[in-house]
C-alpha positions in Angstrom: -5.1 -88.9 62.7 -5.4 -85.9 60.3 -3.0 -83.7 58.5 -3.4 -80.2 60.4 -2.2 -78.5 57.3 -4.8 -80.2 55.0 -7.7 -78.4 57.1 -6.2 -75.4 57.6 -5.6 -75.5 53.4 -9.4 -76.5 53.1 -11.8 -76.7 56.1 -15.0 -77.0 53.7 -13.5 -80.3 52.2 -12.8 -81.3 55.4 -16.4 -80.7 56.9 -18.0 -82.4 53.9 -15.8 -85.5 54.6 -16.9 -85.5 58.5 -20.8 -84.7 57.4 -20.7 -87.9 56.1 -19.7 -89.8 59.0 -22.4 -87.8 60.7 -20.1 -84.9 62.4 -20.8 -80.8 61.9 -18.9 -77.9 62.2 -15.7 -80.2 62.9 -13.1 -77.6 61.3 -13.7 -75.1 63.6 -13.2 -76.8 66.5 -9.8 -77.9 65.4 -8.9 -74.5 63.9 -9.6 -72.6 67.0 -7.3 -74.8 69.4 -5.2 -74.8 66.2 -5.0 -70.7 66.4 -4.6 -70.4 70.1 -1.8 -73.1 70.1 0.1 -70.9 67.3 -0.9 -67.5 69.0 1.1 -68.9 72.4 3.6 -70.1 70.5 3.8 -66.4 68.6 3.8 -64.8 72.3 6.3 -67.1 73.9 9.0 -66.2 70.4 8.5 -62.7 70.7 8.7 -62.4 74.7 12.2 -64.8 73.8 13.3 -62.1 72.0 12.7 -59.4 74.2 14.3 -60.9 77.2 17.7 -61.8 74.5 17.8 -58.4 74.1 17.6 -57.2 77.4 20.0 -59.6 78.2 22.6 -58.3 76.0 21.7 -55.1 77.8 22.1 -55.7 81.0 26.2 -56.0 80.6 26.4 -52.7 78.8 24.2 -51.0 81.7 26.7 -53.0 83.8 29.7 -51.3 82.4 28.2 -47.7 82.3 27.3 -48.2 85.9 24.0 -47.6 85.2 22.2 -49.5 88.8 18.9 -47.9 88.0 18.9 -49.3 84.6 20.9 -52.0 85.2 18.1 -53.6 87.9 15.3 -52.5 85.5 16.9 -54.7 82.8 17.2 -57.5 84.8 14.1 -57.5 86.2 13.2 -57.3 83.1 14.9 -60.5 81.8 13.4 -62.2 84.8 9.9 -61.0 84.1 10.3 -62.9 80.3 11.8 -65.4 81.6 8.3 -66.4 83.5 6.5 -65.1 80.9 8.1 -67.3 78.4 7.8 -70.6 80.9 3.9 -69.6 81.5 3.1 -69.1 77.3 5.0 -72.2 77.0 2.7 -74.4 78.9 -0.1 -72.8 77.9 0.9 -73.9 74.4 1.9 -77.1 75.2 -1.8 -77.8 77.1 -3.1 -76.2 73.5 -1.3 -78.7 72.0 -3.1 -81.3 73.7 -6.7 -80.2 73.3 -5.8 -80.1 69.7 -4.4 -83.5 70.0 -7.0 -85.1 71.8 -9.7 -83.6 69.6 -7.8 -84.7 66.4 -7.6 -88.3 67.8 -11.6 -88.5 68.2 -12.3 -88.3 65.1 -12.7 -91.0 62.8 -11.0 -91.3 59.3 -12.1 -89.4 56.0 -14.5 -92.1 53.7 -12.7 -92.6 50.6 -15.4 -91.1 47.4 -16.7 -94.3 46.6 -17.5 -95.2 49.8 -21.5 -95.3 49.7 -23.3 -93.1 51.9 -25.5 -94.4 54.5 -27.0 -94.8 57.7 -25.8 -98.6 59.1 -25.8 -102.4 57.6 -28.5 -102.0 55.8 -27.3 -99.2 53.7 -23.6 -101.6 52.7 -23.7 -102.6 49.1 -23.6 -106.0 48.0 -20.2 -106.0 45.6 -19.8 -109.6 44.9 -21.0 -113.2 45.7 -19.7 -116.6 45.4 -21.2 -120.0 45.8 -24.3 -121.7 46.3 -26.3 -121.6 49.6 -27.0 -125.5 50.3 -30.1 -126.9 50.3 -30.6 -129.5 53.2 -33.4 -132.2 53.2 -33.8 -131.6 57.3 -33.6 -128.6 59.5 -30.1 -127.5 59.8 -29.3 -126.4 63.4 -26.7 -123.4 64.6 -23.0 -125.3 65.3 -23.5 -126.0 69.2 -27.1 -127.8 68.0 -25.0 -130.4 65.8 -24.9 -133.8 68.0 -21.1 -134.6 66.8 -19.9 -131.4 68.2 -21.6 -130.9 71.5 -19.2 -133.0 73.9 -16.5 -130.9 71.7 -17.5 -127.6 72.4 -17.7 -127.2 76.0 -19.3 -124.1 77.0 -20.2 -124.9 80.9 -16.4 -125.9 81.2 -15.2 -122.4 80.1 -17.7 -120.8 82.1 -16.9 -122.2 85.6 -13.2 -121.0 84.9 -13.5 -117.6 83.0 -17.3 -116.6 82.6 -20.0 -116.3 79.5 -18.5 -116.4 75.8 -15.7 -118.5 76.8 -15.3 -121.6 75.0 -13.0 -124.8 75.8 -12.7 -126.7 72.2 -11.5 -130.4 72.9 -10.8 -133.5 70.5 -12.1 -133.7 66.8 -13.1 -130.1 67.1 -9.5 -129.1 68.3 -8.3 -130.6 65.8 -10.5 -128.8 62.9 -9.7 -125.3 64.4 -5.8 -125.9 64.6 -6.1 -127.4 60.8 -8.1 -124.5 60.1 -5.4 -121.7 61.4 -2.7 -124.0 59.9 -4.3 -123.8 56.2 -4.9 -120.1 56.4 -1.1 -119.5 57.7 0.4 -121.6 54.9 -1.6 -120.5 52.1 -0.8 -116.8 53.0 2.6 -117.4 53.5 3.6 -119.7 50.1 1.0 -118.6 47.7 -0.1 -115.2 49.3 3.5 -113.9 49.7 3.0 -112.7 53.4 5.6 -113.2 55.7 4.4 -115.0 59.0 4.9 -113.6 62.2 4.4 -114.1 65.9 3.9 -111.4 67.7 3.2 -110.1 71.4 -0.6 -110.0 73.0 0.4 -107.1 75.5 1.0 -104.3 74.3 1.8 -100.6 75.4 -1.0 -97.6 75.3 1.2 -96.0 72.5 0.4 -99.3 70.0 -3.7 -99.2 70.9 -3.1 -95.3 69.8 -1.1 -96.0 67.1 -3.8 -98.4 65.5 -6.8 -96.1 66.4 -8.3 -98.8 69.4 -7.7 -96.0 71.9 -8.8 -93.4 72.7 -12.4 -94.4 71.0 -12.5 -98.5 72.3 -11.2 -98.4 75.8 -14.1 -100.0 76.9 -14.2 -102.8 74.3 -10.8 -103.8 75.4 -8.8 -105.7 78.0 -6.1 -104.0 80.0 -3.8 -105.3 82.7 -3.4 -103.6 86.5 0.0 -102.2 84.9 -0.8 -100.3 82.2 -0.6 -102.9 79.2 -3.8 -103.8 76.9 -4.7 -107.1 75.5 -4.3 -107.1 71.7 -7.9 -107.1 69.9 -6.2 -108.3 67.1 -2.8 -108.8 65.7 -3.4 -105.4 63.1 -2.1 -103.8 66.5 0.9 -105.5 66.7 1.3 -105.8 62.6 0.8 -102.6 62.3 2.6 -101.0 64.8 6.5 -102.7 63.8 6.8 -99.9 61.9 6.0 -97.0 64.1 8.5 -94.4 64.8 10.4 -95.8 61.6 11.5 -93.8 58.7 11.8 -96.9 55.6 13.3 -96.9 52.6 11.1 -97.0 49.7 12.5 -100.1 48.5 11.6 -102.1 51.7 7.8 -101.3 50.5 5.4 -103.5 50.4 5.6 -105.1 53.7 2.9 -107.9 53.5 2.6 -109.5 57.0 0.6 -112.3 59.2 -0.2 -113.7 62.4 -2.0 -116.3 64.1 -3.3 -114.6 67.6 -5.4 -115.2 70.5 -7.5 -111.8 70.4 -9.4 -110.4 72.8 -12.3 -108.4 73.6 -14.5 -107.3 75.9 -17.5 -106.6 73.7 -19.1 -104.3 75.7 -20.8 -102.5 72.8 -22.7 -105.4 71.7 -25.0 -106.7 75.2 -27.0 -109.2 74.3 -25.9 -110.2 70.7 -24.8 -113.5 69.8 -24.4 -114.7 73.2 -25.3 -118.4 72.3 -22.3 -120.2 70.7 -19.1 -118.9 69.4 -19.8 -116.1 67.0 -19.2 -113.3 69.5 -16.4 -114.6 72.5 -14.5 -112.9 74.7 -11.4 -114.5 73.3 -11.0 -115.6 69.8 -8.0 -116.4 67.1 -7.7 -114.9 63.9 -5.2 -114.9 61.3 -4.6 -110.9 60.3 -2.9 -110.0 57.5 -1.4 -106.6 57.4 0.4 -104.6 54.5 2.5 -101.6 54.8 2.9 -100.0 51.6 3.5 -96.9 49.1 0.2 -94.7 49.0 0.4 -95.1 45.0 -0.1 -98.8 45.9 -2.8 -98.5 49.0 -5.9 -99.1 46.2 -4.4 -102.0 44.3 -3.1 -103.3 47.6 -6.9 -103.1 49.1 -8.2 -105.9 46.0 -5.3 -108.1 46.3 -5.9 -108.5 50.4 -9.5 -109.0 49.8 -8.7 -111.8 47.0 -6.4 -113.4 49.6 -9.6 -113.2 51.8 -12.4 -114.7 49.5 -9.8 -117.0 48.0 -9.6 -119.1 51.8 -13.4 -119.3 51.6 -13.5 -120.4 48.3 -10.8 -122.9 49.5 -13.3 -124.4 51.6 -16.3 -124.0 49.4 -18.5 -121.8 51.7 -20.7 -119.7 49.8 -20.4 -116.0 50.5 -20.8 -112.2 49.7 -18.7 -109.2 50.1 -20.1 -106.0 51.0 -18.8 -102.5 50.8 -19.5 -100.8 53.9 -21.5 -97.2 54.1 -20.7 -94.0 56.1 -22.3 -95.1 58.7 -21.2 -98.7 59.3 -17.5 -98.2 58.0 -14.8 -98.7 61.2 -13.4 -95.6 63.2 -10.1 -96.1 61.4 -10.9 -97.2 57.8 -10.4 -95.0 54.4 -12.7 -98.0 52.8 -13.5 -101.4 53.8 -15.1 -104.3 52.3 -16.9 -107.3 54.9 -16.9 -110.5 53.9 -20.0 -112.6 55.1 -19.7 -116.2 55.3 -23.3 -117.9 54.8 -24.4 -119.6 58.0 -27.2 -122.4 58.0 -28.0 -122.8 61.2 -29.2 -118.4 61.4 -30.1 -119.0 57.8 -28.1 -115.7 57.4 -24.5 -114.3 55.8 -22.2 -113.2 58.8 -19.1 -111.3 58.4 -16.2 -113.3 59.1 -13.6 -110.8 57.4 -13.3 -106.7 57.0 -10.5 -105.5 54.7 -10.0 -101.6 55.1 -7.6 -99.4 53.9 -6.6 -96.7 56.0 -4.6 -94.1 54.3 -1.9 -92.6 55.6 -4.4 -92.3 59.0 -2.6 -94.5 61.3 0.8 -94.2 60.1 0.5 -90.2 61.3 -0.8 -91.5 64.7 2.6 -93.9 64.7 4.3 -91.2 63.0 5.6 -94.0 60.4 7.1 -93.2 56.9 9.1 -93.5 53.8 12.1 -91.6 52.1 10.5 -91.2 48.2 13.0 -91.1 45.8 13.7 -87.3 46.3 14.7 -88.0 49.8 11.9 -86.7 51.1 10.0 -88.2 54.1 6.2 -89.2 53.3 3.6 -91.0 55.9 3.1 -94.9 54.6 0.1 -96.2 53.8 -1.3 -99.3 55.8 -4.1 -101.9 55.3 -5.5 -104.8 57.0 -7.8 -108.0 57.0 -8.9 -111.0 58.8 -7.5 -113.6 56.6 -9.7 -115.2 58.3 -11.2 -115.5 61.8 -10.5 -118.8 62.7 -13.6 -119.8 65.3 -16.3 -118.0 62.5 -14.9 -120.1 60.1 -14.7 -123.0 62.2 -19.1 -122.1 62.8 -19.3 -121.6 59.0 -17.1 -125.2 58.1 -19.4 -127.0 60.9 -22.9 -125.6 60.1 -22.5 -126.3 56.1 -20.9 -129.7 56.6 -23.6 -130.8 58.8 -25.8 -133.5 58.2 -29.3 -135.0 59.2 -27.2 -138.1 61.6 -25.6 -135.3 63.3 -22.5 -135.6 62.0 -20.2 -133.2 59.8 -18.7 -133.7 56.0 -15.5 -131.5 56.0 -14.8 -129.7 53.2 -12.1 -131.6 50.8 -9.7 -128.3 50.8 -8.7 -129.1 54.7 -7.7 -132.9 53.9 -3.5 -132.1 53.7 -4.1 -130.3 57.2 -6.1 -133.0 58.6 -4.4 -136.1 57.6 -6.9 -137.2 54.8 -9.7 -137.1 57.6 -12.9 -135.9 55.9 -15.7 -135.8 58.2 -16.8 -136.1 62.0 -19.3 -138.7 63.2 -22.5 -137.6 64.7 -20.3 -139.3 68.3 -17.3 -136.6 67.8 -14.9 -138.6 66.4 -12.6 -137.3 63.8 -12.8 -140.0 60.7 
């Protein structure tokens, strides 16, 4: 969410930064609910005072025996009195427009963010690898004959529906190894501390993390109230809100291993073959909470820790910055890793690591005591570190061969018992 003070300060800075995310005029709209808020507010302290004065009155008018202006006087204190409860609410539903209004709209783009009008518009950053050359036709993962009786699609869809998935034997195995490597790397090398958190969650944590009130509609929530997490940045995130830390506690680098879920239903019709777009997925999320002097160093180290797993496997990839108009709802900056993909003989994200300012930490109301004592909103980051099913497509479709089997890449042997490949019958050998 914004800093109310910051646009008042400097509407036309704040209109340039909305222009670029394709909103006009935004500052106006915000200061005019901000005035009238303040303008009941004004009303409902002066008619305060009015009625604290006739109320010292009314005892001296009292004591004179002065009826006539004794009953004027108190009528009078009753007539501020309702005055005051009616200015009062009319503030308080001022208050809320404001609110609601400040929580539509999307984060500031950092300066170097490029401008732009969607995907095509991202700029290429950095690339790694070398695409493979195959002496066949290499097929999307579902296509490979080792992993068909492995993935079971019709399974998952008699008991939940389309872009469910039911993994079973060899390919289990490779997406638990998979989730294993990324949560032990992160936590002994990458110096995040592990957690396990809820999947339901309260309204107040989507808000905190920016999922609501944009993505209702792309998420999952229960007959009592509670949402589905999306992903674990929600929960991550959100163990800080309504906290007031001490400097020294900063950074707080953390990570999960979730189910994730979402109901996609911005994207009809997309990837609906396979397991690149599902209705529930895992992830490991890494989240950091830290000092807004640190927020841009923080941003490369998290997008190191990100590259570094693919690089761990040996899948060739690129990393994009994001333009205006792709860059997420909540994100200062973010940079999407794209894993290459044989089988769509195209790079696929498989990771976004975005910095969001001190954005979200005002929406949670989370901050730090600086060394004067003086209360200041953190600064909070996050990245897929990575999503375990895409890189379980990506791992499959690059390991494929022409038998129909799979060569694994030599990075996963501790955390899959020295097994290196699966035959073209689904066996794990």
């Amino acid at each position: 969410m914004h800093d109310i003070r910051a646009i008042r300060e400097n509407p036309d800075a704040f209109d340039a930064a909305m222009a670029r995310r394709g909103l006009s005029g935004v500052s106006s709209q915000v200061l005019a609910l901000d005035e009238a808020r303040r303008a009941k507010i004004t009303a409902a302290e002066a008619a305060q005072a009015e009625r604290n004065s006739a109320s010292k009155e009314v005892g001296a008018a009292k004591a004179k025996g002065d009826d006539a202006e004794f009953e004027r006087l108190r009528a009078l204190v009753a007539e501020k009195k309702s005055e005051i409860a009616r200015l009062e609410d009319e503030a308080k539903a001022e208050d809320v427009r404001l609110r609601d209004l400040l929580l539509g709209l999307p984060n500031t783009p950092h300066d170097d963010v490029p401008n732009g009008a969607d995907e095509e518009d991202n700029i290429e950053v950095h690339t790694w690898g070398q695409v493979p050359n195959f002496d066949f036709t290499p097929v999307e993962h579902y296509d490979i004959k080792g992993i068909t009786q492995g993935m079971d699609f019709e399974t998952a869809a008699k008991l939940s529906g389309s872009r469910f998935v039911m993994l079973k034997g060899a390919i289990a195995r490779v997406h638990r190894a998979l989730a294993q490597m990324m949560l032990d790397v992160h936590t002994t090398e990458n110096g995040l501390t592990e957690a396990i958190t809820p999947v339901l969650v309260r309204e107040d944590a989507m808000y905190g993390t920016n999922q609501l009130p944009k993505f209702a509609e792309d998420s999952y929530q229960t007959t009592d109230g509670m949402w589905l997490i999306p992903t674990s940045e929600v929960t991550l995130t959100n163990s800080v809100r309504e906290s007031t830390l001490d400097a020294k506690a900063l950074p707080i680098r953390l990570c999960a291993h979730t189910q994730c879920f979402r109901s996609e239903a911005g994207s009809a019709g997309k990837d609906t073959s396979g397991m690149l777009r599902q209705h529930q997925f895992e992830k490991v999320e890494m989240v950091s909470v830290v000092h807004p002097d640190a927020s841009e160093e923080e941003q490369q180290r998290m997008l190191r820790c990100a590259e570094d797993m693919l690089e761990r496997l040996g899948l060739a990839y690129r990393t994009v910055s994001l333009c205006t108009g792709d860059l997420g709802f909540g994100a200062h900056r973010t940079y999407d890793i794209e894993v290459w993909l044989p089988g769509q003989n195209a790079y696929r994200e498989i990771s976004s690591v975005s910095t969001c300012g001190a954005f979200q930490a005002r929406r949670m109301n989370a901050r730090f005591r600086d060394g004067d004592g003086k209360p200041q909103f953190v600064h909070t980051l996050n990245g897929s570190g990575l999503a375990v099913g895409r890189a379980l497509i990506a791992v499959l479709e690059n390991g494929q061969t022409a038998d129909g089997g799979v060569v694994l890449p030599q990075g996963m042997g501790p955390w899959l018992g020295g097994k290196t490949r699966i035959t073209p019958d689904g066996a794990l050998a």
